[in-house]
C-alpha positions as CSV (number, residue, x, y, z in Angstrom):
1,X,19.1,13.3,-8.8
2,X,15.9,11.9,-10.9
3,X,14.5,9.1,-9.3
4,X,17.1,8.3,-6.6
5,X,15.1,11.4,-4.3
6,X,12.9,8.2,-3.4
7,X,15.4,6.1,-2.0
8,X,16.2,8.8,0.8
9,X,12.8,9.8,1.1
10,X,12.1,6.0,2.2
11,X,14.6,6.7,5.2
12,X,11.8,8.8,6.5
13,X,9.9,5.8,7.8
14,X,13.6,4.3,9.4
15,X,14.1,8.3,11.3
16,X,12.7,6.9,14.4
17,X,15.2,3.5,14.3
18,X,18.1,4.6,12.5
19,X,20.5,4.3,15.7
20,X,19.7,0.8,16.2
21,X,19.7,0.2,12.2
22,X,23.0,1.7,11.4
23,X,24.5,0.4,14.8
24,X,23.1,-2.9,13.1
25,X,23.9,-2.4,9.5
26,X,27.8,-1.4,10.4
27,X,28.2,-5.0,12.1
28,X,26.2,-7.0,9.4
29,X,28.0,-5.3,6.7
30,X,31.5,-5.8,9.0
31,X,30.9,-9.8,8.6
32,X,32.4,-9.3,4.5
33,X,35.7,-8.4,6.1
34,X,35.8,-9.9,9.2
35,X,35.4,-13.5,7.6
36,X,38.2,-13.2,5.4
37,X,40.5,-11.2,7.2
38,X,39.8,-13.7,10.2
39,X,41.1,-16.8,7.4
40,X,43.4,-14.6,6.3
41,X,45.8,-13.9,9.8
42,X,45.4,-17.4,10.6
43,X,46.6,-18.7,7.2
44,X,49.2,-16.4,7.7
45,X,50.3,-17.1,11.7
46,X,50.2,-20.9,11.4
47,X,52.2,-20.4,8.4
48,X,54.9,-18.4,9.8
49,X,54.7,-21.1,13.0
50,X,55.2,-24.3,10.5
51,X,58.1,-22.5,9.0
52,X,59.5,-22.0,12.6
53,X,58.6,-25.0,13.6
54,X,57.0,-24.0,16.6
55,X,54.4,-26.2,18.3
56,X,53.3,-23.0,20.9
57,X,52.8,-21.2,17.4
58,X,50.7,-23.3,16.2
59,X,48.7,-23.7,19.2
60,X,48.6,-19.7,20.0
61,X,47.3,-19.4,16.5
62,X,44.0,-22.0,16.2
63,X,43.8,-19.8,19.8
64,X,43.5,-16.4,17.9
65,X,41.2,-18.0,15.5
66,X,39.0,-19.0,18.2
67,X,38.6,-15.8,19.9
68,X,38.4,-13.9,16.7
69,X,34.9,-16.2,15.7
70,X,33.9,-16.0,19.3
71,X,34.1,-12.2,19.0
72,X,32.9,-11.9,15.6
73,X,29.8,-13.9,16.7
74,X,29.5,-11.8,20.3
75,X,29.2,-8.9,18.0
76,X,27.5,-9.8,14.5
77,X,24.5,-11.4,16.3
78,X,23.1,-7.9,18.2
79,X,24.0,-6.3,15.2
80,X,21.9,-8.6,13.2
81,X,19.0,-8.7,14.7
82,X,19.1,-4.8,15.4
83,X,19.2,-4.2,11.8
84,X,16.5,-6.9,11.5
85,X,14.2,-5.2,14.2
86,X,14.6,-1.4,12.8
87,X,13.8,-2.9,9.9
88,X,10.8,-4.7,10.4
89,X,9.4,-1.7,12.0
90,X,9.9,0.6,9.4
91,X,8.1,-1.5,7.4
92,X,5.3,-1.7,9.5
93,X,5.0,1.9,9.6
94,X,5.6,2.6,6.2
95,X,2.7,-0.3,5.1
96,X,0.4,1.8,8.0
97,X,1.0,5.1,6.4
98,X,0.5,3.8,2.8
99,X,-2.8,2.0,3.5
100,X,-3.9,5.2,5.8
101,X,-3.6,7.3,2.7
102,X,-5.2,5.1,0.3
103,X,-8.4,4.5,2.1
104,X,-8.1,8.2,2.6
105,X,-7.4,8.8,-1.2
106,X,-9.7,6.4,-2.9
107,X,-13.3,8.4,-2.6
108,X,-11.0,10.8,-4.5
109,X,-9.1,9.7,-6.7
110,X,-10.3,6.9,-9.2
111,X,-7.3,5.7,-10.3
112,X,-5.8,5.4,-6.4
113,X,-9.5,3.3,-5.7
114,X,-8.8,0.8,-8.3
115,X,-8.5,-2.8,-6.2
116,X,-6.0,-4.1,-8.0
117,X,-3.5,-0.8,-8.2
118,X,-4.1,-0.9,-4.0
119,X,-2.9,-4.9,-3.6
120,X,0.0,-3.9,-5.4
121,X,0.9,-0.6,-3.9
122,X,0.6,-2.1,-0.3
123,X,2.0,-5.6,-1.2
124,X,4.5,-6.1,-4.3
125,X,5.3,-2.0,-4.2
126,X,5.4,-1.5,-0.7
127,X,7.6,-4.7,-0.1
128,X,9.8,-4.1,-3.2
129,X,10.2,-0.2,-1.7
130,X,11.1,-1.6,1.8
131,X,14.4,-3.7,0.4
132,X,16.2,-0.2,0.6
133,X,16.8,-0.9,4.0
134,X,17.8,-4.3,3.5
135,X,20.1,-6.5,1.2
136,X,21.2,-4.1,-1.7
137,X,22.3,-1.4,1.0
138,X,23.8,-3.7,3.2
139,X,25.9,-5.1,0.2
140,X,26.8,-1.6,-0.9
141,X,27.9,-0.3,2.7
142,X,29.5,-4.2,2.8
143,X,31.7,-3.4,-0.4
144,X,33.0,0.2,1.2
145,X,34.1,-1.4,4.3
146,X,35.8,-4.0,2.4
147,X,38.1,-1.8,0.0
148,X,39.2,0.2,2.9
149,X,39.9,-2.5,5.5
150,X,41.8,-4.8,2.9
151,X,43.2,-2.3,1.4
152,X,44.6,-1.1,4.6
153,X,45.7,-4.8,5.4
154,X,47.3,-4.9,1.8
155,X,49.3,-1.8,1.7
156,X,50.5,-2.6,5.4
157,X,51.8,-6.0,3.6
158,X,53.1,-4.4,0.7
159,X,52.2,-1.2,-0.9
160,X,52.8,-2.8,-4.8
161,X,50.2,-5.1,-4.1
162,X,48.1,-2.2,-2.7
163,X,48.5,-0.6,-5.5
164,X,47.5,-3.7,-8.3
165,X,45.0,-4.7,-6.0
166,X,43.0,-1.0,-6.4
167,X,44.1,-0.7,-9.9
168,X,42.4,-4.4,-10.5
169,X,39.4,-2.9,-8.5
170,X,39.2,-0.1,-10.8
171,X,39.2,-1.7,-13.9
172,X,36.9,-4.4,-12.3
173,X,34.6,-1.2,-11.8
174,X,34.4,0.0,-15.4
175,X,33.5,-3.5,-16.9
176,X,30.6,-3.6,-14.5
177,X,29.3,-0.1,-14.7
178,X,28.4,-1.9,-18.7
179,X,26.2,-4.2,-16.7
180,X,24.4,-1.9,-14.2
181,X,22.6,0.6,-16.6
182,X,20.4,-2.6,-18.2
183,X,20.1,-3.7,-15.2
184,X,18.8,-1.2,-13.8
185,X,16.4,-0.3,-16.4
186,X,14.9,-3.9,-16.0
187,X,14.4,-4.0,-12.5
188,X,12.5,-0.7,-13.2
189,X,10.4,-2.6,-15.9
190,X,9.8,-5.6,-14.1
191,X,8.2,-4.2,-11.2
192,X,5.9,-2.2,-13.5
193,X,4.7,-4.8,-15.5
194,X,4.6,-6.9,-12.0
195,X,2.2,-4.0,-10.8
196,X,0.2,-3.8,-14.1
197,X,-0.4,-8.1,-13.9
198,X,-1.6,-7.7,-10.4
199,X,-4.3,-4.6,-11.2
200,X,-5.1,-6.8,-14.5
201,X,-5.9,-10.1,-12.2
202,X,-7.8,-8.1,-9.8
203,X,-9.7,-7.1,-12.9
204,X,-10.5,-10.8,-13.8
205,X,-11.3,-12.3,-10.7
206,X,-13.7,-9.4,-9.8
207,X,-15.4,-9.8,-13.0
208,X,-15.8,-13.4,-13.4
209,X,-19.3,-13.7,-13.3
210,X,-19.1,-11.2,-16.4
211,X,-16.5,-12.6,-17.7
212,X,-18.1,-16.0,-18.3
213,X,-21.6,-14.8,-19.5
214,X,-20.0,-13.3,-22.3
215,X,-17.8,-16.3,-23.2
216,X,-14.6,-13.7,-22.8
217,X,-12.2,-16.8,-21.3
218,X,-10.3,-17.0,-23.7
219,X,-9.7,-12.5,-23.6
220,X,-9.0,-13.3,-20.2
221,X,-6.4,-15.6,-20.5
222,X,-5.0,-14.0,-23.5
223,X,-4.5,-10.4,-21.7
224,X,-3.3,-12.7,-18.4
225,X,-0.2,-14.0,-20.8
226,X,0.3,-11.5,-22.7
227,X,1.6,-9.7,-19.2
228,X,3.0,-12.9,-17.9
229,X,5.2,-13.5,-21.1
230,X,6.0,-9.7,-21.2
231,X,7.6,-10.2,-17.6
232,X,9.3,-14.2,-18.4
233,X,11.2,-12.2,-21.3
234,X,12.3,-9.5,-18.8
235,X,13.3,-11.9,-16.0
236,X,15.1,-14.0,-18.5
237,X,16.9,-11.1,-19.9
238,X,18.0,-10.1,-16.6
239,X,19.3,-13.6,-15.9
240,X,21.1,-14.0,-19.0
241,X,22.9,-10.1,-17.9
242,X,22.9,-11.1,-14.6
243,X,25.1,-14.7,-16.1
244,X,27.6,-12.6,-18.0
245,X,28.1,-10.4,-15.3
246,X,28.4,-13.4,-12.8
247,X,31.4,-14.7,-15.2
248,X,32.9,-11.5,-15.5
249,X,33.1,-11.5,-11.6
250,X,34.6,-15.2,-12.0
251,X,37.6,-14.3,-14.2
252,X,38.3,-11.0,-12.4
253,X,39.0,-13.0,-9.2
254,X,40.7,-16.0,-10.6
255,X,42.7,-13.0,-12.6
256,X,43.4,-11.2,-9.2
257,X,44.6,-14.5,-8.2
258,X,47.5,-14.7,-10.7
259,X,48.2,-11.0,-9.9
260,X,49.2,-11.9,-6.6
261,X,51.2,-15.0,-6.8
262,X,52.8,-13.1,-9.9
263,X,53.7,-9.8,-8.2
264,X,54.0,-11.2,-4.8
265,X,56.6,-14.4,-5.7
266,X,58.3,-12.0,-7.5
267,X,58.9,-9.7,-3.6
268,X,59.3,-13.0,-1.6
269,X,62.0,-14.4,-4.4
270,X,63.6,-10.6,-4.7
271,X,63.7,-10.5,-0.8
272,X,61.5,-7.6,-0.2
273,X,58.3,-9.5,1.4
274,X,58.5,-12.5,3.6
275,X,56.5,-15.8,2.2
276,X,53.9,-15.9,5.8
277,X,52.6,-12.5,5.0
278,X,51.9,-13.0,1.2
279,X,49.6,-15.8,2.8
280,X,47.4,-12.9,3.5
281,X,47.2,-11.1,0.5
282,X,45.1,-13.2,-2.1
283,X,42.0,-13.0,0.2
284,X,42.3,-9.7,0.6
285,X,43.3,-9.0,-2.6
286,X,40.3,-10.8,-4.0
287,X,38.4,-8.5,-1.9
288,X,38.9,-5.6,-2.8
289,X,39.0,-6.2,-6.5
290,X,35.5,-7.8,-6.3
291,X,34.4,-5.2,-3.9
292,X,35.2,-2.5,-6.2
293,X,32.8,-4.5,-9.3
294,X,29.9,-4.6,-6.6
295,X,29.5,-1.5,-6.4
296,X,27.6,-1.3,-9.5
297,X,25.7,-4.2,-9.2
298,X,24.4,-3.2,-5.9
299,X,23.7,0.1,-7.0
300,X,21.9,-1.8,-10.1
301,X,20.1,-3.8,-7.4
302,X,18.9,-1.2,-5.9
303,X,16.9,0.6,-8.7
304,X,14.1,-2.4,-8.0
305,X,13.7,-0.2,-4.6
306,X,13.6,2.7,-5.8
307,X,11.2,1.9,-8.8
308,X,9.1,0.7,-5.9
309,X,9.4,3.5,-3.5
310,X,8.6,6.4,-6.6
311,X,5.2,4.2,-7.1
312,X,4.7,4.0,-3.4
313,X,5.0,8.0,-2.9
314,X,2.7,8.6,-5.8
315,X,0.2,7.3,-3.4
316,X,2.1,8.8,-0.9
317,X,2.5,12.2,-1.7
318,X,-1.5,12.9,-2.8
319,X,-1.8,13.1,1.5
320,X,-0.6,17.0,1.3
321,X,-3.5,17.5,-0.7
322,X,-5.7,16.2,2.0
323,X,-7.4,17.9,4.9
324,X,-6.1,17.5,8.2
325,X,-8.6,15.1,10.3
326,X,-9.8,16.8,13.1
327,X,-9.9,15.9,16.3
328,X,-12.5,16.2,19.6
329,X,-16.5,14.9,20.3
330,X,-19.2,16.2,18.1
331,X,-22.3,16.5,19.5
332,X,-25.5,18.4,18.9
333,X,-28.6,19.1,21.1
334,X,-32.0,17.6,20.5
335,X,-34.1,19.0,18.2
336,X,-32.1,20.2,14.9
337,X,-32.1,21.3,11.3
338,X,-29.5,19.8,8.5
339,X,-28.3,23.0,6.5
340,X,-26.6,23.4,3.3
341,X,-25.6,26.8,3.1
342,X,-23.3,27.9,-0.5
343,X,-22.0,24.9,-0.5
344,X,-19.6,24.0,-3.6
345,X,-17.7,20.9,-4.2
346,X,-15.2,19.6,-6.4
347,X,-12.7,16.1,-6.3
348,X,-9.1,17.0,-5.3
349,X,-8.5,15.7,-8.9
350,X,-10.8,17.8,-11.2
351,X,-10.5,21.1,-12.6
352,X,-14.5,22.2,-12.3
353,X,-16.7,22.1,-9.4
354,X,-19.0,18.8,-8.9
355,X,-21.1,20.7,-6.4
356,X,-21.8,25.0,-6.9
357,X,-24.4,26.8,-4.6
358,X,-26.2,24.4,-2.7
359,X,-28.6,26.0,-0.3
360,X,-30.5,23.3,1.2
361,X,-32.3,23.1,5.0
362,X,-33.4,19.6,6.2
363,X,-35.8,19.8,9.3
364,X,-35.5,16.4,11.7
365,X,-37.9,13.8,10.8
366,X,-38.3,14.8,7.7
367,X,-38.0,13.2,4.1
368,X,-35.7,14.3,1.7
369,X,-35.5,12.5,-1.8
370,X,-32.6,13.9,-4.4
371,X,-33.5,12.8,-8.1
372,X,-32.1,13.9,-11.1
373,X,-30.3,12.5,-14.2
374,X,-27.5,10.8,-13.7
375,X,-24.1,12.7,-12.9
376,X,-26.6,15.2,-11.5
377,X,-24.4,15.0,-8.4
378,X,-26.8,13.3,-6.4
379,X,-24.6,10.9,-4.5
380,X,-21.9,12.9,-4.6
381,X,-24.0,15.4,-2.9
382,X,-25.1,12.7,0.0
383,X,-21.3,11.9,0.6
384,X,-20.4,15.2,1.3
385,X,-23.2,15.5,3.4
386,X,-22.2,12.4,5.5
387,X,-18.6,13.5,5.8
388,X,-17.1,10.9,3.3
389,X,-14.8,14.0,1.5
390,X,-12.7,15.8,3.8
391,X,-13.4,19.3,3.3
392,X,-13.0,23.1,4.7
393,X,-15.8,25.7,4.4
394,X,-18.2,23.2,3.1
395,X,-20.8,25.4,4.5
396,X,-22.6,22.1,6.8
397,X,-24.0,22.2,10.1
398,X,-26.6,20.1,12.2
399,X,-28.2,22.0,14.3
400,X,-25.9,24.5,16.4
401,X,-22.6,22.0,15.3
402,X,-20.8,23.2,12.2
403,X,-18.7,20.6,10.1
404,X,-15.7,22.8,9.9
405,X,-15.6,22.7,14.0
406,X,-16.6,19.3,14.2
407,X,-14.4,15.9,14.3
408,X,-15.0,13.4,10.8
409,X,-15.2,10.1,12.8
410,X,-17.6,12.5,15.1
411,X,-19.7,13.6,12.4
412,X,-20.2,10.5,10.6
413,X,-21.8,9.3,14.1
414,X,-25.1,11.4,13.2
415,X,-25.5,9.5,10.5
416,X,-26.0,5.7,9.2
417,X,-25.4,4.8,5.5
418,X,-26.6,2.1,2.6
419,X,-25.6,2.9,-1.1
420,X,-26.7,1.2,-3.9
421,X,-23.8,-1.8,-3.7
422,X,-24.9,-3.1,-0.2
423,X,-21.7,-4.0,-0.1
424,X,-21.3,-6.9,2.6
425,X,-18.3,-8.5,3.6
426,X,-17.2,-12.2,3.7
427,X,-18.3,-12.6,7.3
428,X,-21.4,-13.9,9.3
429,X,-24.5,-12.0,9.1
430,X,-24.3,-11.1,12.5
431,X,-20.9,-9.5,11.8
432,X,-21.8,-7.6,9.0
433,X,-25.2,-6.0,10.9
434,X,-22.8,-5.1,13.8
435,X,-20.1,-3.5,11.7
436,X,-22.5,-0.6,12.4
437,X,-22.1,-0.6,16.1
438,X,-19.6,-3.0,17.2
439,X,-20.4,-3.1,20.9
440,X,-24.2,-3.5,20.0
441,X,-25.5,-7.0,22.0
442,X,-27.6,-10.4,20.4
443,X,-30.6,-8.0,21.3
444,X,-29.1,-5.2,19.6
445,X,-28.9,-7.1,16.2
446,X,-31.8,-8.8,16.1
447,X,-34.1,-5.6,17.0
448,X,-32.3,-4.1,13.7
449,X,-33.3,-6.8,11.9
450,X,-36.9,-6.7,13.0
451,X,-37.0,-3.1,11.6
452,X,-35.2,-4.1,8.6
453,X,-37.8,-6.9,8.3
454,X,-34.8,-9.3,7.9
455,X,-35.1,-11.1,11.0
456,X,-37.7,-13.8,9.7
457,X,-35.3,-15.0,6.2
458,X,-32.6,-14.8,8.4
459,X,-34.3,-17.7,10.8
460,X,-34.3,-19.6,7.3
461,X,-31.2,-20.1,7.6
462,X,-29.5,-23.4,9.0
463,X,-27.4,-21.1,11.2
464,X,-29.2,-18.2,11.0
465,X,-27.1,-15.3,11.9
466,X,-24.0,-17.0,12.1
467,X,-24.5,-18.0,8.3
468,X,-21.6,-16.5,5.8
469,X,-22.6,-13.7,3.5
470,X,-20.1,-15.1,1.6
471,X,-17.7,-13.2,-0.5
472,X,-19.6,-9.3,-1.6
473,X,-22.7,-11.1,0.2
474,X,-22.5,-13.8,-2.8
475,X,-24.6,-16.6,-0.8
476,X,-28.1,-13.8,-0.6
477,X,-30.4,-12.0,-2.8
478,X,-30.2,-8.5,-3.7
479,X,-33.4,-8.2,-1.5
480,X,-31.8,-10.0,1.1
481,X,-28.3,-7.9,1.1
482,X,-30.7,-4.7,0.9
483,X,-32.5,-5.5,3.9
484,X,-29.2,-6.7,6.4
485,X,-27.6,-3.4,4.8
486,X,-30.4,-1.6,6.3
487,X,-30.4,-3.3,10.1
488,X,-26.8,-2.7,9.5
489,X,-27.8,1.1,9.4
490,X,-30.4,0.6,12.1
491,X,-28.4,-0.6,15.0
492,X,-26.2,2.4,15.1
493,X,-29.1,4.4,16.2
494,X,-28.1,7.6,13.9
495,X,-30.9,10.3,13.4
496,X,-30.7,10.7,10.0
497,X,-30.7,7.7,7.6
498,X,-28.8,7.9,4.1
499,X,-30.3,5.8,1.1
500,X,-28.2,6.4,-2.0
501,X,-30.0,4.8,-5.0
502,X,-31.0,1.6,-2.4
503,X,-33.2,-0.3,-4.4
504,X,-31.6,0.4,-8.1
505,X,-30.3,-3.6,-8.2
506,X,-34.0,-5.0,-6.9
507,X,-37.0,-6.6,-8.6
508,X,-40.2,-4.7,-8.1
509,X,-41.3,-6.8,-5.4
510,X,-38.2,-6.7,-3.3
511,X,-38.1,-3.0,-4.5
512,X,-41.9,-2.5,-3.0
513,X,-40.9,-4.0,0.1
514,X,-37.6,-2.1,1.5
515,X,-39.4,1.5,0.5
516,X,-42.2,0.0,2.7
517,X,-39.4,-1.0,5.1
518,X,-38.3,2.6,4.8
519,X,-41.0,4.4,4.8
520,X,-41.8,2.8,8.4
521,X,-38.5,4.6,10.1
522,X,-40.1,8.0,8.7
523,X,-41.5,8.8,12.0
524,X,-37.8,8.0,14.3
525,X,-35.5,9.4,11.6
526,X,-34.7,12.1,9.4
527,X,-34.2,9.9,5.8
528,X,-32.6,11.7,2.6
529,X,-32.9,9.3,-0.3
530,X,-31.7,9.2,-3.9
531,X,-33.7,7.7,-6.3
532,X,-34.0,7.1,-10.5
533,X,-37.6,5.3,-9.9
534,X,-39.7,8.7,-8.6
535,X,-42.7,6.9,-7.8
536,X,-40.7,5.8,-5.0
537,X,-40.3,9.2,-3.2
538,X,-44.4,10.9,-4.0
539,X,-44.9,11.3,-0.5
540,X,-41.4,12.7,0.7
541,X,-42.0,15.5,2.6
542,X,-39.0,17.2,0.2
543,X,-38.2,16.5,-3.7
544,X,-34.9,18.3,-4.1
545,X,-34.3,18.4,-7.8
546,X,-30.2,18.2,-9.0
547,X,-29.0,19.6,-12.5
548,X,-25.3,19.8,-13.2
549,X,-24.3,20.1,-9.6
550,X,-27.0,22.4,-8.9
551,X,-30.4,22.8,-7.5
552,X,-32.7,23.1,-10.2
553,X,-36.1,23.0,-8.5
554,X,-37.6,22.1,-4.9
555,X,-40.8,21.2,-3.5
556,X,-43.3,18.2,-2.8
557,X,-44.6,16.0,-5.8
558,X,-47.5,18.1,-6.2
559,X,-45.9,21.2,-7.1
560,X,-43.2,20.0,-8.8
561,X,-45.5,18.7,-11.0
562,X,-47.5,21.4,-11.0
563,X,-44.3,23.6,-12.3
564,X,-44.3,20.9,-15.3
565,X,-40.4,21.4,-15.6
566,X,-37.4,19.3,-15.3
567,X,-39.1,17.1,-12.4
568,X,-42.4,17.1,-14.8
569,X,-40.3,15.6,-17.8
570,X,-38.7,13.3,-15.6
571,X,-41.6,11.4,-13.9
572,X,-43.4,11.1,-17.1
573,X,-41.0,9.6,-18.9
574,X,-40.9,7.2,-16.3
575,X,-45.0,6.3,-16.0
């Protein structure tokens, strides 16, 4: 089955619609036959009434035609918009699901975190996926109901013409099955290279700034091309297979035409069919000859779709590999210790732990500063700590609340969080400090700030804290971004404070000023911090010392100095 698996695993996401969306897809795809079969019996009645020469005929027939696009219409519309709704709503679900999972995904999984692979996953892949439910299948279920309604119609008129009509169809058939394997194979490749142009933009545009300093425009534009061209050459390649089968399609129903007024002149002059009914037949006839070709274009039409959905359930599919989110309040009672106890670690992707053996206890109030080399596991260490992997048997509790038991939305509440991007979003100040508590008042912000010793630049400011950040915080200073990043963390009022490599991007004098910002919430919170510059952290209460995932040495400054090992070698070579 290869590939095609994906297109019924999309149908996952219509489960909860499908009534409505067959119900809906029946009458849409009815509309091929109905339309033709509707010109087809009048053709064929006010025929039969000129030849009679009867006026009531003539009258009974624009009657039947009439009714029939009144009821055509009374039926096609709910059907329509059924199909239309189911759809939509599948969509929506299947977009929810895909996003859900990446978010989920990306701490894990570098290449599911790339920017540029996401926008494409949720928007050109996603979208692409979703047209299983819509034109292509309509057109394929559209064909089937064609062949056997004309071809019912025919063979009630004649069963020669039946006959050359399917035999037409047939032939029809095995000319286009010559078109559908290229085509199929380009659909594929477009929406690849349509995928790979989006991650490669993302690319660009996210590192102008770089981009420009190092006069690589012209690299820029040259890889940008080099993609675009790549997908011009498919989409004309596809237009000039897409042509030829077009004018196959052409002479095939011009040829069925002949057929008919060939074979069925022949009946009406030999007596055996009467001249009204052949009326019907070159409609139908055309039908179910063109019908037949479809099939393999639709079925070529839908390989786009199902290229789509296979990279949409690569994404997809990594969510059996993730923990089950649990549910419920986590709380602890006042007064508490932060223990490590065995903990290992390792990404859902990699073969060798990250993490082996941690045994770490973290007393409230206290300060905790992680250094070591980097890919020590330092900050991978504070994110498992906060609850940003998803993880059984991590061996974590606060206090007399265990990880395993607890909720991750619930746990993540003990703690607040700034890393060393200070990443801020393109948004007011005052909206990016209360993305840490989103009910938190005026008050509320600026009393963050205050502690953050933002609040007085911020004044600066023409609008103060309804001034943009801009787009990654573009319009501030590192200092600046460091220090709204911190009332961010403030306002959510979490005992223990996170710093992961916070003042790596600062000049020494902004750098001097947020550890004196942070040394001032020593006595309200319990603060681990990660740090390369270790004259940063001499008076933590705790220097926890990481070697390839591992523990290597603990104490204060004093004694770890006074060991003259790995923390030793590691301050002097910075002083």
């Amino acid at each position: 089955m290869g590939d095609n698996i994906y297109f019924f695993k999309m149908f996952r996401y219509m489960k909860p619609y499908m009534f409505a969306f067959c119900v809906g897809m029946f009458f849409y795809a009815s509309q091929g036959f109905m339309l033709p079969f509707m010109i087809s019996f009048f053709s064929s009645n006010i025929m039969a009434a000129i030849i009679n020469n009867s006026i009531s005929g003539i009258y009974m027939s624009v009657v039947y035609l009439m009714l029939l696009i009144f009821g055509i219409l009374l039926v096609l519309m709910p059907g329509i918009y059924a199909q239309i709704m189911s759809e939509a709503k599948a969509v929506r679900d299947l977009k929810k699901h895909l996003f859900r999972v990446f978010v989920r995904n990306s701490l894990e999984n570098a290449s599911a975190g790339h920017s540029g692979e996401g926008i494409a996953a949720i928007n050109t892949d996603a979208n692409t996926a979703t047209d299983v439910y819509g034109w292509p299948l309509t057109a394929f279920l559209m064909n089937v109901i064609n062949i056997v309604f004309a071809s019912i119609v025919v063979f009630v008129v004649d069963w020669r013409l039946g006959f050359a009509a399917l035999g037409l169809g047939i032939l029809g058939f095995f000319f286009q099955h010559r078109f559908t394997a290229p085509l199929a194979r380009l659909n594929k490749e477009r929406l690849e290279v349509n995928a790979e142009l989006v991650k490669s933009t993302s690319n660009i545009f996210s590192g102008a700034l770089t981009i420009r300093a190092y006069n690589m425009q012209s690299r820029a534009v040259l890889t940008f091309d080099k993609d675009n061209q790549r997908l011009k050459y498919l989409g004309l390649k596809n237009a000039l297979i897409s042509m030829w089968q077009s004018t196959f399609n052409t002479l095939q129903g011009w040829l069925s035409i002949v057929i008919v007024f060939a074979l069925g002149g022949w009946l009406v002059a030999t007596g055996r069919l009467e001249f009204h009914l052949l009326i019907m037949v070159p409609l139908m006839f055309r039908t179910i000859t063109e019908s037949i070709a479809d099939i393999g274009r639709t079925y070529a039409n839908l390989q786009g779709p199902i290229a789509g959905a296979k990279r949409v359930f690569n994404i997809l599919d990594t969510e059996a590999s993730l923990p089950c989110e649990k549910k419920g309040e986590t709380r602890f009672a006042n007064g508490y210790t932060l223990k490590l106890k065995n903990m290992d670690f390792a990404y859902l992707s990699a073969e060798e732990k990250t993490l082996e053996n941690i045994n770490l206890e973290i007393k409230e109030n206290e300060m905790v500063a992680l250094v070591g080399e980097s890919g020590s596991g330092k900050s991978t260490l504070l994110r498992a700590i906060i609850g940003l992997y998803e993880r059984e048997n991590l061996g974590l509790s606060i206090g007399d609340l265990c990880f395993n038991d607890s909720s991750t939305k619930g746990w993540r509440q003990h703690f607040a969080y700034v890393d060393q991007t200070c990443k801020l979003f393109d948004m007011s100040i005052k909206e990016n400090i209360l993305m840490g508590k989103l009910s938190g008042s005026d008050e509320d912000v600026i009393a963050a700030s205050k502690r953050a010793a933002a609040h007085d630049f911020i004044n600066d400011f023409d609008e103060k804290y309804d001034s943009s950040c801009g787009e990654k915080g573009g319009t501030l200073s590192g200092g600046q971004k460091q220090r709204i990043a911190i009332a961010r963390a403030l306002i959510k009022k979490a005992p223990i404070l996170v710093f992961d490599e916070a003042t790596s991007a600062l000049d020494a004098g902004s750098e001097r000023y947020i550890m004196e910002t942070i040394e001032s919430l020593r006595n309200d919170h319990t603060i681990l911090i990660t740090t390369h510059h270790l004259k940063n952290i001499v008076t933590a209460d705790k220097i926890v010392v990481m070697d390839k995932g591992c523990i290597a040495e603990m104490g204060t400054h004093d004694e770890l100095l006074s060991k003259k090992r790995i923390y030793f070698k590691l301050f002097n070579e910075e002083n």
